[in-house]
VOGU-423705 format. One record per atom (N, C-alpha, C): residue number from 1; chain; atom name; x, y, z. Coordinates in steps of 0.1 Angstrom, whole numbers, plus 5000, padded with zeros to 4 digits. Atoms other than C-alpha are relative to their C-alpha. Layout:
BEGIN
NUM/A/CA/X/Y/Z
...
//
This chain:
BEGIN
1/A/N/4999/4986/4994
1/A/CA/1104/6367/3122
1/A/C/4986/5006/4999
2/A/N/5014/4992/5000
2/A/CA/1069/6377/3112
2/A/C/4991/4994/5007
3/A/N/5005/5009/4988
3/A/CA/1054/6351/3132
3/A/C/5004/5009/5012
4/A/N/4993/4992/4991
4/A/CA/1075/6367/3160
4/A/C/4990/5012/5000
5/A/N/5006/4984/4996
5/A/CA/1059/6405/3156
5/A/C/4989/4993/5002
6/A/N/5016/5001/4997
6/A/CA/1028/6391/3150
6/A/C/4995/4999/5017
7/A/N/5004/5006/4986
7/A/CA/1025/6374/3181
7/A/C/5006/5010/5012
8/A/N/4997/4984/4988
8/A/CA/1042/6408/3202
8/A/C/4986/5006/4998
9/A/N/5009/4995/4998
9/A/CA/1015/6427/3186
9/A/C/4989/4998/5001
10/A/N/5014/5003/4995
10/A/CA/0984/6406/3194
10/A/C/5005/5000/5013
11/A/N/4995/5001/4986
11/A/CA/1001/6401/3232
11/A/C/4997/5016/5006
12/A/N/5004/4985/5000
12/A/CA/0999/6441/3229
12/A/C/4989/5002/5006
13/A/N/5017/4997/4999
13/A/CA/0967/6443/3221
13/A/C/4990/4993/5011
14/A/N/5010/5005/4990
14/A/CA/0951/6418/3242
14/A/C/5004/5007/5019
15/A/N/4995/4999/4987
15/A/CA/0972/6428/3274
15/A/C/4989/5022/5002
16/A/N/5007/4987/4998
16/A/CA/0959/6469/3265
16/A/C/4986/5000/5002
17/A/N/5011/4997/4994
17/A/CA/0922/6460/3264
17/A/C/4998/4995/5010
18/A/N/5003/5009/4986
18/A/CA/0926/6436/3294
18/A/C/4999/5013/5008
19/A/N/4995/4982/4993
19/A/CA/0937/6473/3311
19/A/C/4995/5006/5002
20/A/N/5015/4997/4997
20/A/CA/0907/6485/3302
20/A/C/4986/4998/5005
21/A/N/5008/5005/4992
21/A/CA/0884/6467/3312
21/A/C/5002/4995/5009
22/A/N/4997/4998/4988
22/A/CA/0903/6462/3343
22/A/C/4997/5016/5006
23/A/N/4999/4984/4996
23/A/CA/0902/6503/3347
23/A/C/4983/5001/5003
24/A/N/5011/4998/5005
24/A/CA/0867/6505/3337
24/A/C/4988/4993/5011
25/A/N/5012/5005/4995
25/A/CA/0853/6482/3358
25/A/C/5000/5002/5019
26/A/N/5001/4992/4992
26/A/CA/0845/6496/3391
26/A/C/4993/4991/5017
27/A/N/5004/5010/4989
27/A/CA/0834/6461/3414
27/A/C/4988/5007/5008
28/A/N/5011/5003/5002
28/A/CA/0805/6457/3432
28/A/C/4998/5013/5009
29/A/N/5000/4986/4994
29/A/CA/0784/6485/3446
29/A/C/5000/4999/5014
30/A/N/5002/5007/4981
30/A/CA/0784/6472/3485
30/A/C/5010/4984/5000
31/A/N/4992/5011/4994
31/A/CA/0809/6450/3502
31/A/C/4994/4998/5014
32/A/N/5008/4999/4987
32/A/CA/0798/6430/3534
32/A/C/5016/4991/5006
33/A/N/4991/5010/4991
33/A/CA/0825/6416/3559
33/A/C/4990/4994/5012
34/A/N/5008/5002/4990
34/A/CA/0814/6394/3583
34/A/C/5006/4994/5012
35/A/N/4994/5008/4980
35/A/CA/0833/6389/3620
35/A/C/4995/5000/5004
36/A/N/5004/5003/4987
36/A/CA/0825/6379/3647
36/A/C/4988/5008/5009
37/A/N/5008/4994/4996
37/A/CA/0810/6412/3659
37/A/C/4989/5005/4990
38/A/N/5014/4999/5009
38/A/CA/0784/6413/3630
38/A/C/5003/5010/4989
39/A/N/4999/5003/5017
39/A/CA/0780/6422/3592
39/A/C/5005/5019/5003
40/A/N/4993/4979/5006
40/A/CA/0805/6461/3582
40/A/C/4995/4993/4987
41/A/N/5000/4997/5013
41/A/CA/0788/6467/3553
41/A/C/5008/5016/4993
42/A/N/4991/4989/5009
42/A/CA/0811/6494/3529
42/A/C/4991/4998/4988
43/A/N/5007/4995/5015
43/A/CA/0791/6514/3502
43/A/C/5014/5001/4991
44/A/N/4986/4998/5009
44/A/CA/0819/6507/3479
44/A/C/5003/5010/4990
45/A/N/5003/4988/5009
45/A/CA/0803/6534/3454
45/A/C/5004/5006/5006
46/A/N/4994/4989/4993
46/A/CA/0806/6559/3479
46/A/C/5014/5003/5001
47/A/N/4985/4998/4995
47/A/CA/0841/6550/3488
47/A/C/5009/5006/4991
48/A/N/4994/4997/5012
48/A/CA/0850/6553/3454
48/A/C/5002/5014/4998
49/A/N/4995/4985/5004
49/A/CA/0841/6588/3450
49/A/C/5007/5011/5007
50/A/N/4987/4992/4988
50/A/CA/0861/6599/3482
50/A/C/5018/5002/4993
51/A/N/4981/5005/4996
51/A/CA/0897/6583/3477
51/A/C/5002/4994/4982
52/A/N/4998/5004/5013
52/A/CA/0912/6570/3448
52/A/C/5000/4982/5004
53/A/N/5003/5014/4999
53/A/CA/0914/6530/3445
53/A/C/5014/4994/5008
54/A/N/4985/5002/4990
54/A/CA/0952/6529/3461
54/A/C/5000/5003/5010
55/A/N/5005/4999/4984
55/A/CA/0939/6540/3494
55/A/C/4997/4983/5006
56/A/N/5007/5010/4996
56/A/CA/0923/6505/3497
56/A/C/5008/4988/4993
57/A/N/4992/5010/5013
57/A/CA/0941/6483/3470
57/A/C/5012/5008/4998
58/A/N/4991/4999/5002
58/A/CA/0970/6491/3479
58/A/C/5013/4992/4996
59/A/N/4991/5010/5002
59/A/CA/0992/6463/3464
59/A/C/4994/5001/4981
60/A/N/5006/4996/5014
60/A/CA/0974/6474/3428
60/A/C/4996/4990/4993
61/A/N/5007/5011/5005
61/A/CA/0958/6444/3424
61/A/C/4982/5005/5008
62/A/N/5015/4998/4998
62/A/CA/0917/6442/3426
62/A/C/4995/4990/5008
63/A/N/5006/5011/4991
63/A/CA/0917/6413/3452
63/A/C/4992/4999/5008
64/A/N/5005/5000/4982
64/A/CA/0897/6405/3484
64/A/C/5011/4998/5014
65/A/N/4986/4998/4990
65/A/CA/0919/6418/3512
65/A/C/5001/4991/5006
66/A/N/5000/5008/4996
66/A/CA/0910/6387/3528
66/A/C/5012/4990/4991
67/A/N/4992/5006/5007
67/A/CA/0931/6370/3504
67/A/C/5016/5002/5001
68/A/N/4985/4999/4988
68/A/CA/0965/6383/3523
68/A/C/4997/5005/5013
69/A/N/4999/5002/4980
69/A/CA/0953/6394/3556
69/A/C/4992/4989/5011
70/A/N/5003/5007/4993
70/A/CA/0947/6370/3576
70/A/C/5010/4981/4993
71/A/N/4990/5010/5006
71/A/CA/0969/6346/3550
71/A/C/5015/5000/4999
72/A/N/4984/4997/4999
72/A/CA/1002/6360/3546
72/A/C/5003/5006/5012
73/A/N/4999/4996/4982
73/A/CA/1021/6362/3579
73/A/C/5008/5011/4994
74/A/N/4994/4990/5006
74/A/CA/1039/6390/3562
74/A/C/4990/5013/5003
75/A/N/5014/4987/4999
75/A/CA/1004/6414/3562
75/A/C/4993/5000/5011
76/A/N/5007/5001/4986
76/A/CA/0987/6423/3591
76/A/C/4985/4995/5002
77/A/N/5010/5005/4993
77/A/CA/0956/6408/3605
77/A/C/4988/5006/4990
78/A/N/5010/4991/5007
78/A/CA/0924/6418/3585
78/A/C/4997/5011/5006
79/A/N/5002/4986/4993
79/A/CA/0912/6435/3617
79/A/C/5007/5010/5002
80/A/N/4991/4992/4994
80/A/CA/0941/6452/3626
80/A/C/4999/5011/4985
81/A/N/5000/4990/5013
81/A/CA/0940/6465/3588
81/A/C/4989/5008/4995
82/A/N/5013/4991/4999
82/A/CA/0906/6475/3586
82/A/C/4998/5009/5008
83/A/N/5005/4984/4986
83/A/CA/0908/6494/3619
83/A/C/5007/5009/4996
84/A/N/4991/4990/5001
84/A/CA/0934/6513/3614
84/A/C/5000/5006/4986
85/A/N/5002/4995/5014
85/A/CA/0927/6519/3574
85/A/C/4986/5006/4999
86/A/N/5014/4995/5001
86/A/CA/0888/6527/3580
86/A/C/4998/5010/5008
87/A/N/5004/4990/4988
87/A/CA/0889/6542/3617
87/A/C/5008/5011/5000
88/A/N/4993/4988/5002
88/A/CA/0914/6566/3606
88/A/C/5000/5010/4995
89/A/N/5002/4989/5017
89/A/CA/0909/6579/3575
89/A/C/4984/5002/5005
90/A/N/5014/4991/5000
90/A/CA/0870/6585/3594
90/A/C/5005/5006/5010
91/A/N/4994/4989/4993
91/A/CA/0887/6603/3622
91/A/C/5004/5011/4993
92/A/N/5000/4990/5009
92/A/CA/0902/6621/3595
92/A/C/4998/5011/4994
93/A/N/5013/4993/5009
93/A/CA/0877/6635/3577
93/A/C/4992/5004/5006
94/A/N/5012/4989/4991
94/A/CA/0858/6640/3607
94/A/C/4986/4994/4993
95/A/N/5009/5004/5004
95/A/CA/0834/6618/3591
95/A/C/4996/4984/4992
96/A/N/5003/5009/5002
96/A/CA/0820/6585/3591
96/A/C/5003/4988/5011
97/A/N/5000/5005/4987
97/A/CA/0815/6558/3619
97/A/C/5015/4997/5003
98/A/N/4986/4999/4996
98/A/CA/0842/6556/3641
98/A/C/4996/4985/5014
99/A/N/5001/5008/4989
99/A/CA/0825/6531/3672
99/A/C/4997/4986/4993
100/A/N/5002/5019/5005
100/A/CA/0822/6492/3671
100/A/C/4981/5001/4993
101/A/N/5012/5008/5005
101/A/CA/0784/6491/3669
101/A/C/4995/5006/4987
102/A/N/5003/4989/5011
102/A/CA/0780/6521/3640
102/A/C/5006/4993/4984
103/A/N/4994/5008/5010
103/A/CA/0799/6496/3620
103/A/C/4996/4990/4997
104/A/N/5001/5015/5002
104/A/CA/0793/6463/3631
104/A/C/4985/4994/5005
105/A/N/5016/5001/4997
105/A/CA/0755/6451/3629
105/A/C/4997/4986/4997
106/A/N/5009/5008/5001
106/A/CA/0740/6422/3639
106/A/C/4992/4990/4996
//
């Protein structure tokens, strides 16, 4: 039995700092995608200080979205999720490129 707690309360502990330093850490300062029509780079800093992290990561994991769109036929398309997640929320705000080439660079 004391075996038993023990082993809850190290599972505890290790799972609460994982949490933290999942929380804490705040990925990289610039993301680049690269289709077809040339390199969207996202100031990921910036983005951060807009929206909260569930705007973008919405599935509450820290993945690369590529890692279900364009893989699970369940999720929509990368593009299709980028356009409508990026060119919207900049319509939105009334701020921040909204045209193919203000995004997509060569």
């Amino acid at each position: 039995m004391k075996k038993l707690l023990t082993l809850c309360v190290t599972l505890i502990l290790v799972s609460s700092v994982a949490t933290v330093v999942i929380a804490t850490t705040n990925g990289p300062p610039e993301i680049k995608f690269t289709p077809k029509m040339g390199t969207v780079t996202l100031d990921h800093t910036a983005h951060q200080a807009l929206t909260d992290c569930a705007t973008c990561h919405h599935t509450g994991e820290y993945a690369q979205c590529k890692s279900c769109h364009g893989v699970d036929p369940n999720a929509p398309a990368a593009k299709v999720a980028f356009h409508n997640l990026c060119k919207d929320c900049h319509k939105e705000m009334n701020k921040g490129p909204s045209k193919c080439k203000e995004c997509h660079v060569k």
